[in-house]
C-alpha positions as CSV (number, residue, x, y, z in Angstrom):
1,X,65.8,58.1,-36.3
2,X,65.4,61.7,-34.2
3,X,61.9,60.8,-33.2
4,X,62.7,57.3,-32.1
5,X,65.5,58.3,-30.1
6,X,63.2,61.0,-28.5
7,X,60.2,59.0,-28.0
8,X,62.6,56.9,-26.0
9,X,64.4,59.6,-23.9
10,X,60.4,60.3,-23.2
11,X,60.3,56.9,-21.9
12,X,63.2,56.6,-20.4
13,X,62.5,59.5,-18.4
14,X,58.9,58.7,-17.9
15,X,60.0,54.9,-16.4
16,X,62.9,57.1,-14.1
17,X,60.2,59.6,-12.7
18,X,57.2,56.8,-12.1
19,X,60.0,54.8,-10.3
20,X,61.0,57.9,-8.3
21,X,57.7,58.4,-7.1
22,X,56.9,54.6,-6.3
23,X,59.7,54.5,-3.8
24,X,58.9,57.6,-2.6
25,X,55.4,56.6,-1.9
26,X,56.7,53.2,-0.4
27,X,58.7,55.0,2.0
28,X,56.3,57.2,3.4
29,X,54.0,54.7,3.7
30,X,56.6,52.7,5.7
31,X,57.6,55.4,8.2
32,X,53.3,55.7,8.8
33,X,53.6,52.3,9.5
34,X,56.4,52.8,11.8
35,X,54.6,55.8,13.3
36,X,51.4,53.5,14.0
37,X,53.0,50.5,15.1
């Protein structure tokens, strides 16, 4: 029961941080666009 509810937090976290980083990576590559065009 401990495990599973860790080995969720782990992915709960995991799926917070990767989405985090996505948008960051969207943004920046917006505002490059917007700095190009």
């Amino acid at each position: 029961m401990v495990l599973q509810g860790g080995k969720m937090d782990n992915l709960t976290h995991y799926l917070a941080t990767t989405l985090r980083m996505l948008r960051h990576q969207r943004g920046w590559s917006l505002s490059r666009l917007a700095e190009i065009s």
